[in-house]
LOGUTI-875515 format. One record per atom (N, C-alpha, C): x, y, z; chain; residue number from 1; residue in three letters. Coordinates in steps of 0.02 Angstrom, whole numbers, plus 50000, padded with zeros to 5 digits. Layout:
! LOGUTI-875515
x:y:z:mol:seq:type
X:Y:Z:A:NUM:ALA $
...
//
This chain:
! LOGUTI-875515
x:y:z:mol:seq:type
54057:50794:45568:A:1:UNK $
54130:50796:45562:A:1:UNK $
54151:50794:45488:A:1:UNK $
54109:50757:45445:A:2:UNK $
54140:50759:45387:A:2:UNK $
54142:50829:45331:A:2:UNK $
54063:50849:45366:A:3:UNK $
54071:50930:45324:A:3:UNK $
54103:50953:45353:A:3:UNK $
54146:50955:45426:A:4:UNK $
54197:51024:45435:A:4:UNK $
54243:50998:45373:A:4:UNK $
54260:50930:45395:A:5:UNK $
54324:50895:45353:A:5:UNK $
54323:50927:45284:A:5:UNK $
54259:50933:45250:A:6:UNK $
54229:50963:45180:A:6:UNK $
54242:51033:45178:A:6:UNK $
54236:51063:45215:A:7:UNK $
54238:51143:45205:A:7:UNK $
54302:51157:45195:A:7:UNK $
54336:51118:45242:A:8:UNK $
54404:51153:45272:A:8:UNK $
54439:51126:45204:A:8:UNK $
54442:51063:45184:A:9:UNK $
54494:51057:45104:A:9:UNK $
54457:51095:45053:A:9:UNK $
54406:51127:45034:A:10:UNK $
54370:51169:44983:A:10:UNK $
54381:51229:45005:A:10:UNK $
54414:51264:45079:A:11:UNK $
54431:51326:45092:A:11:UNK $
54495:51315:45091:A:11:UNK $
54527:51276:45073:A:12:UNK $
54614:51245:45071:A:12:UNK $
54628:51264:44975:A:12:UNK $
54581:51221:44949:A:13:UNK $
54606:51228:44888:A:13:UNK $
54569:51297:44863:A:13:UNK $
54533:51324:44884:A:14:UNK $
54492:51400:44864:A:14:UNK $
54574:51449:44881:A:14:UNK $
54603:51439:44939:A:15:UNK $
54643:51482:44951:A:15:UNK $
54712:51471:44896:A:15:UNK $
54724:51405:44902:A:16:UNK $
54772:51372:44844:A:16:UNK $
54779:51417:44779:A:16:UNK $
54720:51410:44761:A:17:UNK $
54686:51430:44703:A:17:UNK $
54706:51519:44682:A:17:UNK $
54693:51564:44732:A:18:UNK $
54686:51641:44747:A:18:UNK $
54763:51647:44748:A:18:UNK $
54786:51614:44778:A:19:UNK $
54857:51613:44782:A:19:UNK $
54914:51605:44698:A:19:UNK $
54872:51552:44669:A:20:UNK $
54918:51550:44624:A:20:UNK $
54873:51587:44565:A:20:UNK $
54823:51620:44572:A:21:UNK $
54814:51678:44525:A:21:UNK $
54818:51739:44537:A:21:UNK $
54808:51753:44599:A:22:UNK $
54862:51820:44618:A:22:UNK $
54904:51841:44578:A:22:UNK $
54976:51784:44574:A:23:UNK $
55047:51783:44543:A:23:UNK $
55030:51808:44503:A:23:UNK $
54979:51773:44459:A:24:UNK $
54980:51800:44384:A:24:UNK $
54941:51845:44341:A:24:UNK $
54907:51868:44400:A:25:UNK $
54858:51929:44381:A:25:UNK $
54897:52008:44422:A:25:UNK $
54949:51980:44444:A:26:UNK $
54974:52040:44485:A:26:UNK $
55004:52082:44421:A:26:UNK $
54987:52136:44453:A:27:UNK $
55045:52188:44393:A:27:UNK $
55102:52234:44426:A:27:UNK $
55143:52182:44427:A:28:UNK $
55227:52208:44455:A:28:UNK $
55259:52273:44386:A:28:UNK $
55278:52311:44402:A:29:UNK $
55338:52342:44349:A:29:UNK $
55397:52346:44367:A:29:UNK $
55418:52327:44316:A:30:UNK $
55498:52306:44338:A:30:UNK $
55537:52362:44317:A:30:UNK $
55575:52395:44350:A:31:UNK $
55610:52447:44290:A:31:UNK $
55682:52424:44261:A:31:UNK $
55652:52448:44191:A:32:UNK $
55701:52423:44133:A:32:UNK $
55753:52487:44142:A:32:UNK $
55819:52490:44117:A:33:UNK $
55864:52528:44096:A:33:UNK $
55859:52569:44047:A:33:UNK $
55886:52632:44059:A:34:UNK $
55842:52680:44006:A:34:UNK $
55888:52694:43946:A:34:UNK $
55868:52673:43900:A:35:UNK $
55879:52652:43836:A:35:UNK $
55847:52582:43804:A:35:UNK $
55822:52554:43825:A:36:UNK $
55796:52511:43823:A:36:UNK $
55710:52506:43767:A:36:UNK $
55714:52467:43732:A:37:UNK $
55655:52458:43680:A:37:UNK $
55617:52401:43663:A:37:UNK $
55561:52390:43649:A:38:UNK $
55521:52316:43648:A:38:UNK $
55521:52317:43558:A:38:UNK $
55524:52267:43519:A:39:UNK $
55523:52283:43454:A:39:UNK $
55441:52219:43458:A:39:UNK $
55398:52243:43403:A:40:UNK $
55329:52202:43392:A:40:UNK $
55339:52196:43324:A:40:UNK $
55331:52144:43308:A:41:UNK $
55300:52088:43253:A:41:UNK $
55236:52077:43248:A:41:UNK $
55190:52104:43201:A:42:UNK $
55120:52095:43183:A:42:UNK $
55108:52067:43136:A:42:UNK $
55078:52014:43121:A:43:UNK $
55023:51999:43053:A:43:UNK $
54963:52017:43092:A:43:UNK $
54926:52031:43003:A:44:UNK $
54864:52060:42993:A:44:UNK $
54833:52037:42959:A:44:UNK $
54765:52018:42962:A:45:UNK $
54716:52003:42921:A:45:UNK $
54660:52030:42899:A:45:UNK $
54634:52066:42834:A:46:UNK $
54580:52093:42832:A:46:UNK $
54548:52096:42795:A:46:UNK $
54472:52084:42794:A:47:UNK $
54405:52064:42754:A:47:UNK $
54397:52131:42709:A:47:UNK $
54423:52188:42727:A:48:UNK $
54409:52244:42690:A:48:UNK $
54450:52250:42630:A:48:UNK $
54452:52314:42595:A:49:UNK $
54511:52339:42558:A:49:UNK $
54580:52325:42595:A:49:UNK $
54617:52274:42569:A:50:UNK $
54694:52268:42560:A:50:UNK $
54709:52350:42569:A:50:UNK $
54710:52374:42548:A:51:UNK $
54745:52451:42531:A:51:UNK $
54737:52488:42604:A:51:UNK $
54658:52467:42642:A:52:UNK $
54661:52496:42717:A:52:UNK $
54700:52467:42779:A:52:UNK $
54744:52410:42755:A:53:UNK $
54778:52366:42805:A:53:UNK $
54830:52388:42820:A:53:UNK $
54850:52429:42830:A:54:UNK $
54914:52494:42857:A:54:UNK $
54877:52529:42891:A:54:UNK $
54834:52559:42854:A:55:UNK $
54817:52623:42917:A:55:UNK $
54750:52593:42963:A:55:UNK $
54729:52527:42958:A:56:UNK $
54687:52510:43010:A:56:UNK $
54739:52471:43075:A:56:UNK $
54791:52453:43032:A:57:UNK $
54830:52429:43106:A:57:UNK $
54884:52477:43142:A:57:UNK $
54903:52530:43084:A:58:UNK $
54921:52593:43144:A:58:UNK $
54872:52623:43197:A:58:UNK $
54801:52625:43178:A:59:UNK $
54752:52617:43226:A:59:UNK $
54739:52580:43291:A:59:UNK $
54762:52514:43291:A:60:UNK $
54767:52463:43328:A:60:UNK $
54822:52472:43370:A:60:UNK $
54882:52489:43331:A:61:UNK $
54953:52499:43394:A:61:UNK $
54932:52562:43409:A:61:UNK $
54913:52611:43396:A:62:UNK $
54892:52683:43425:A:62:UNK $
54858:52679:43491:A:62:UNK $
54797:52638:43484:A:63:UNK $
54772:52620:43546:A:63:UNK $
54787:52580:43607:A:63:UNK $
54839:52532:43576:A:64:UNK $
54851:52488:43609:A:64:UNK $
54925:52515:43647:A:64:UNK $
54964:52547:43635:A:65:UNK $
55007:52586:43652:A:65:UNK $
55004:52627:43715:A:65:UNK $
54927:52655:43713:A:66:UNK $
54914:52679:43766:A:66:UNK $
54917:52668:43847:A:66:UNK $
54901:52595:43823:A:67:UNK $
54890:52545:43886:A:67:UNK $
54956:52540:43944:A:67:UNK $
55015:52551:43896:A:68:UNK $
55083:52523:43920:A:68:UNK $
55121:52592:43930:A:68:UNK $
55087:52646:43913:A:69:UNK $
55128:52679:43922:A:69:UNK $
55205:52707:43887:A:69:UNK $
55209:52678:43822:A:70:UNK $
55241:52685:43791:A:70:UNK $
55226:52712:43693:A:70:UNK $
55281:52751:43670:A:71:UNK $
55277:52778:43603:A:71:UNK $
55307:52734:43562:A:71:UNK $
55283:52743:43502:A:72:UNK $
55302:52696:43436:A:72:UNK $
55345:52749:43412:A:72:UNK $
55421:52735:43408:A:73:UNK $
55471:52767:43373:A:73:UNK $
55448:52806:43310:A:73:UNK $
55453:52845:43309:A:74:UNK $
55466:52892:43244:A:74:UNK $
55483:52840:43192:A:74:UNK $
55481:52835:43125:A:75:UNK $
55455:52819:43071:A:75:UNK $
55504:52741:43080:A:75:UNK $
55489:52709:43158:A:76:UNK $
55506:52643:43143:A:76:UNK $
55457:52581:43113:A:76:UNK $
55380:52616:43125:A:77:UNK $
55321:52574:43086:A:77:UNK $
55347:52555:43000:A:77:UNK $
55353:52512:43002:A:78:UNK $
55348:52473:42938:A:78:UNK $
55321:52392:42901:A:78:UNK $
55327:52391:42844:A:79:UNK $
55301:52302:42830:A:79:UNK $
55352:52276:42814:A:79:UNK $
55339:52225:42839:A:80:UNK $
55416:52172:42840:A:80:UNK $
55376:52087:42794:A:80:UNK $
55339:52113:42785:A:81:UNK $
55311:52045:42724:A:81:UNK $
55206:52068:42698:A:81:UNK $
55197:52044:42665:A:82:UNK $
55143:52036:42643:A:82:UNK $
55085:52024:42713:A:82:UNK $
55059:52080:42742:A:83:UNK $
55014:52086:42804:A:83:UNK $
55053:52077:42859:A:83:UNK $
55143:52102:42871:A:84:UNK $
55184:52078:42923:A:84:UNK $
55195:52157:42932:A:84:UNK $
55183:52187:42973:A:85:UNK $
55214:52226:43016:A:85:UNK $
55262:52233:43085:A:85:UNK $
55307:52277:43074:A:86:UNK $
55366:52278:43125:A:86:UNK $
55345:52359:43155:A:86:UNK $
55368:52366:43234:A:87:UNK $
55366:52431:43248:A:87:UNK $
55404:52416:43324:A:87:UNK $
55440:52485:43346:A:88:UNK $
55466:52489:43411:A:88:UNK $
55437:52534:43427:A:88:UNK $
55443:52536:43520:A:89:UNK $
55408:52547:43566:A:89:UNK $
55468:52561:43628:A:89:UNK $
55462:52620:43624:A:90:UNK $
55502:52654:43694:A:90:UNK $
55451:52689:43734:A:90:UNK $
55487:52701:43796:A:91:UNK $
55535:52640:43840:A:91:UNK $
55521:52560:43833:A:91:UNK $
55565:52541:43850:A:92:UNK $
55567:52455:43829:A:92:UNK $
55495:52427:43887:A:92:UNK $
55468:52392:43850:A:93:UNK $
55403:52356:43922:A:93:UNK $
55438:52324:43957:A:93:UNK $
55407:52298:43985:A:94:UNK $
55432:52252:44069:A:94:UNK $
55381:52188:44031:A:94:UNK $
55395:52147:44081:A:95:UNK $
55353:52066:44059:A:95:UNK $
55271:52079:44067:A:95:UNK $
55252:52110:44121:A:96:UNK $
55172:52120:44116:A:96:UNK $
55152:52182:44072:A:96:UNK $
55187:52237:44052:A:97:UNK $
55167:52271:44008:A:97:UNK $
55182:52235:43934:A:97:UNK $
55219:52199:43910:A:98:UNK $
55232:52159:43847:A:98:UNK $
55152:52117:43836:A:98:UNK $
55143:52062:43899:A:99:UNK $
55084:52049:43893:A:99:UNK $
55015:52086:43879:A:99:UNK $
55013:52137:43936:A:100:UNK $
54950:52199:43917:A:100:UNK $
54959:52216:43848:A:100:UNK $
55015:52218:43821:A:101:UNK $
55019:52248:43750:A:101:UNK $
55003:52179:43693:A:101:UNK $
55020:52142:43711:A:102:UNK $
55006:52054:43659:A:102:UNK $
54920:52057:43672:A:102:UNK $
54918:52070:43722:A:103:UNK $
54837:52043:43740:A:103:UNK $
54781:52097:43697:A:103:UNK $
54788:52158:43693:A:104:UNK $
54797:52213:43675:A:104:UNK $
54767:52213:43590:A:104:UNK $
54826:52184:43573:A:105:UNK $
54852:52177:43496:A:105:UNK $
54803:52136:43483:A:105:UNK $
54794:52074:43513:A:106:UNK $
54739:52012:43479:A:106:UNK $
54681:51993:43514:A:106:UNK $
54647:52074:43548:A:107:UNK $
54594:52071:43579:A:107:UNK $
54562:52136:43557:A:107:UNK $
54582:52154:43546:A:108:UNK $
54558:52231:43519:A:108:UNK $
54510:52225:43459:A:108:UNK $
54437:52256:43459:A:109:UNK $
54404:52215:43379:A:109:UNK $
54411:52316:43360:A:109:UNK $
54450:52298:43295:A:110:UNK $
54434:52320:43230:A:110:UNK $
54403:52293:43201:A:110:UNK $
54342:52320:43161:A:111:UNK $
54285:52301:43112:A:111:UNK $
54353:52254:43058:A:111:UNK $
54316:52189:43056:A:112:UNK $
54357:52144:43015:A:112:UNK $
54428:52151:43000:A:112:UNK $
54445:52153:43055:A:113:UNK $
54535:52155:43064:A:113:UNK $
54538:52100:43112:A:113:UNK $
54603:52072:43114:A:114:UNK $
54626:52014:43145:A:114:UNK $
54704:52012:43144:A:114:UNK $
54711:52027:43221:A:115:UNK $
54778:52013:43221:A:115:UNK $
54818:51979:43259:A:115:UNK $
54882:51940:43250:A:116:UNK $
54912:51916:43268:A:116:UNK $
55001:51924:43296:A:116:UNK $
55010:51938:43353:A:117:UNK $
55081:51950:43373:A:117:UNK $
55129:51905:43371:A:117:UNK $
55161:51908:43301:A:118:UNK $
55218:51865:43291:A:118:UNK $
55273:51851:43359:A:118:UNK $
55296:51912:43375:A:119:UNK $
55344:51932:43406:A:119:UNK $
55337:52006:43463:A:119:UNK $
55383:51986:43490:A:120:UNK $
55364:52040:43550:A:120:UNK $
55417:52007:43595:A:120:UNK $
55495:52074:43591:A:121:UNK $
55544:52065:43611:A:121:UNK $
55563:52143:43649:A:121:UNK $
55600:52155:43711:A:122:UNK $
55615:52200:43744:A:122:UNK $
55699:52174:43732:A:122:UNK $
55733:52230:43735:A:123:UNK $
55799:52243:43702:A:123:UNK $
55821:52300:43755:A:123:UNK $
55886:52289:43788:A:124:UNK $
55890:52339:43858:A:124:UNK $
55962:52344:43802:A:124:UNK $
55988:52395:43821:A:125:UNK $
56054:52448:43808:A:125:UNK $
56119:52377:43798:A:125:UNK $
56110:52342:43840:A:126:UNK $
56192:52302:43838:A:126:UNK $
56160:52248:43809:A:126:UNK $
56095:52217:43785:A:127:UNK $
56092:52161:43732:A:127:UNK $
56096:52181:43669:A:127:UNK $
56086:52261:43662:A:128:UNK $
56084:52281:43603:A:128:UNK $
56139:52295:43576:A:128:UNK $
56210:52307:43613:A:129:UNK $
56270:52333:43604:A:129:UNK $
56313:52260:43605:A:129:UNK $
56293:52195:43624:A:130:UNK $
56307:52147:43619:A:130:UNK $
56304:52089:43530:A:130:UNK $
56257:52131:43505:A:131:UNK $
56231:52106:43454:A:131:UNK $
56262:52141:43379:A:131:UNK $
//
């Protein structure tokens, strides 16, 4: 009696368990409003030539871009501080494509690059006209 008793709360919390990672491994898309844009905040770090730290992390959002399904605006790539990069991204992500794209950004190995996502904001048509 006591191993059913045993199985049955270890197939209780096994299911518990599947249940609340489901949620968060699910990939819902939500659709955003069309006009809508995610703006990214990058620092960068790199062991190489300083001078290759632009075009190894346009490398990085190039690829990583892919994932989500979305384009980096026309000449919105720029540096916004000393190894800080800014860039937008249309159509705007949804919450699990923002993540695929964060995860993306600071999982991805470039040979001695390291990066970090400051920021990572989606901006729909009426927050932007609000502002």
């Amino acid at each position: 009696m006591k191993r059913v008793l045993a199985w049955v709360a270890g197939a209780a919390v096994v299911a518990a368990a599947v249940l609340l990672l489901r949620a968060e491994l699910m990939t819902v898309h939500v659709p955003l409003p069309e006009g809508s844009y995610t703006d990214v905040v990058l620092a960068v770090e790199i062991r190489e030539d300083p001078a290759l730290r632009e075009e190894m992390t346009r490398g990085l959002v190039s690829t990583c871009r892919l994932l989500v399904n979305a384009d980096v605006v026309e000449d919105s790539f720029g540096t916004v501080g000393d190894g800080v990069y800014a860039f937008r991204l249309r159509p705007g992500l949804d919450e699990f494509d923002r993540r695929e794209m964060q995860g993306c950004l600071r999982d991805t190995r470039v040979q001695h690059l390291l990066a970090d996502v400051r920021r990572i904001a989606t901006v729909t048509p009426e927050e932007a006209a609000g502002r």
